[in-house]
C-alpha positions in Angstrom: 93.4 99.8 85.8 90.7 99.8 83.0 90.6 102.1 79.8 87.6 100.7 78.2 88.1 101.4 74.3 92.0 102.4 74.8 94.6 100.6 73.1 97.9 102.1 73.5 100.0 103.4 70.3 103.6 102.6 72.3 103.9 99.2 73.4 106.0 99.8 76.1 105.7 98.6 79.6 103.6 100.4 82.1 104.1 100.9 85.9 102.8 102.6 88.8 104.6 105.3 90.6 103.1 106.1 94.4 104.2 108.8 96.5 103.3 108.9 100.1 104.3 109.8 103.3 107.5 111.7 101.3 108.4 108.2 99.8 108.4 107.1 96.4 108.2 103.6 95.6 107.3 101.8 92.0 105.1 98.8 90.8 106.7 96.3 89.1 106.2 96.4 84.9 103.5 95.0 83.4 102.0 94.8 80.0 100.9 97.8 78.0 97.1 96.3 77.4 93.9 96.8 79.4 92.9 96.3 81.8 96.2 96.6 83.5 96.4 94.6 86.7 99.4 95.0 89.5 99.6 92.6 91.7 102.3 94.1 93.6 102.5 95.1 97.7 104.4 98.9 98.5 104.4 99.2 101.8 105.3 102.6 103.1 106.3 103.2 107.0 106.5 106.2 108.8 107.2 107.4 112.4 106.2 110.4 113.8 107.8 110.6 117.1 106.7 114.4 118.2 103.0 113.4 117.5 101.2 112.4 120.4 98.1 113.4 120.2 95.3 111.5 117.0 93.9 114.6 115.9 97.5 116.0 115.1 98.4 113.1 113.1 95.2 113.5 111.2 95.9 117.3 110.5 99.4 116.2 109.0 97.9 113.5 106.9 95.4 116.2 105.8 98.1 118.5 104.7 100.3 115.9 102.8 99.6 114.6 99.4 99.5 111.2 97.8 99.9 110.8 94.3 99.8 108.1 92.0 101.2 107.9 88.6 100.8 105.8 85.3 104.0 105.6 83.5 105.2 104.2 80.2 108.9 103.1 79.6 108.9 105.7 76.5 112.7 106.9 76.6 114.4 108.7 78.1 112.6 109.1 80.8 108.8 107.9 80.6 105.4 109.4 79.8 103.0 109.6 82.6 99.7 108.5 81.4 97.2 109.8 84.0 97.4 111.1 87.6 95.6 110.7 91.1 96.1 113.1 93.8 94.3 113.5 97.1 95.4 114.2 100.8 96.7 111.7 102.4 94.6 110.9 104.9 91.5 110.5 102.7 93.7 108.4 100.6 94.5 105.9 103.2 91.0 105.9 105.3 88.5 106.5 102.5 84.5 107.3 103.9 83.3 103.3 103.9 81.2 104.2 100.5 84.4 104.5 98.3 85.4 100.9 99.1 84.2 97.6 99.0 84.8 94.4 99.6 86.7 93.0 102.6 88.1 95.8 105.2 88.9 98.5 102.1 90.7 96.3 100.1 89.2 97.1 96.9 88.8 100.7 95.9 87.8 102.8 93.3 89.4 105.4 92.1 89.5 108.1 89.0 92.8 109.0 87.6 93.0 112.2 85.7 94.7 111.7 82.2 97.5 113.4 81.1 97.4 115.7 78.4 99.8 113.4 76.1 97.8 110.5 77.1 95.3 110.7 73.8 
């Protein structure tokens, strides 16, 4: 994650929160300096055992959100730096121009920042 020009008044770690799929998982802690890299896997499984049809799995993924959130360790319970939300589905298949890269690995996106974020 870059910040060009942002140094961070708390020194506190930072993580990432993802929600998907209704489950929540967290990055490991990392360093409050950018550019902030994570170099951690979440992998996030799901069955949908009445769905048999594509297109209906599609119009679920369109309805549920994703959302990704920067957090500093500032007690008690952490300040959430910036946010990302989109629907699901255009979260996990971006259109081909919003990646790059090898298969989608590598993507872009812009987090909105919060309004204690300064």
């Amino acid at each position: 994650i870059t910040c060009p020009g942002v140094v961070l008044k708390d020194k506190e770690e930072l993580y990432l929160s993802v929600f998907v799929l209704g489950q929540c998982k967290k990055s490991e802690c990392v360093p409050a300096v950018f550019p902030v890299f994570f170099h951690d896997r979440l992998v996030f499984e799901k069955a949908f055992p009445n769905i048999v049809d594509p297109g209906d799995l599609v119009k679920l993924l369109e309805f549920d959100t994703a959302v990704l959130e920067l957090i500093q360790l500032i007690p008690p319970v952490g300040k959430v730096l910036a946010t990302y939300e989109e629907n699901t589905r255009d979260f996990l298949f971006p259109d081909p121009k919003l990646t790059r890269g090898r298969r989608g690995l590598e993507r872009e996106i812009l987090m909105k920042r919060s309004l204690s974020f300064t």
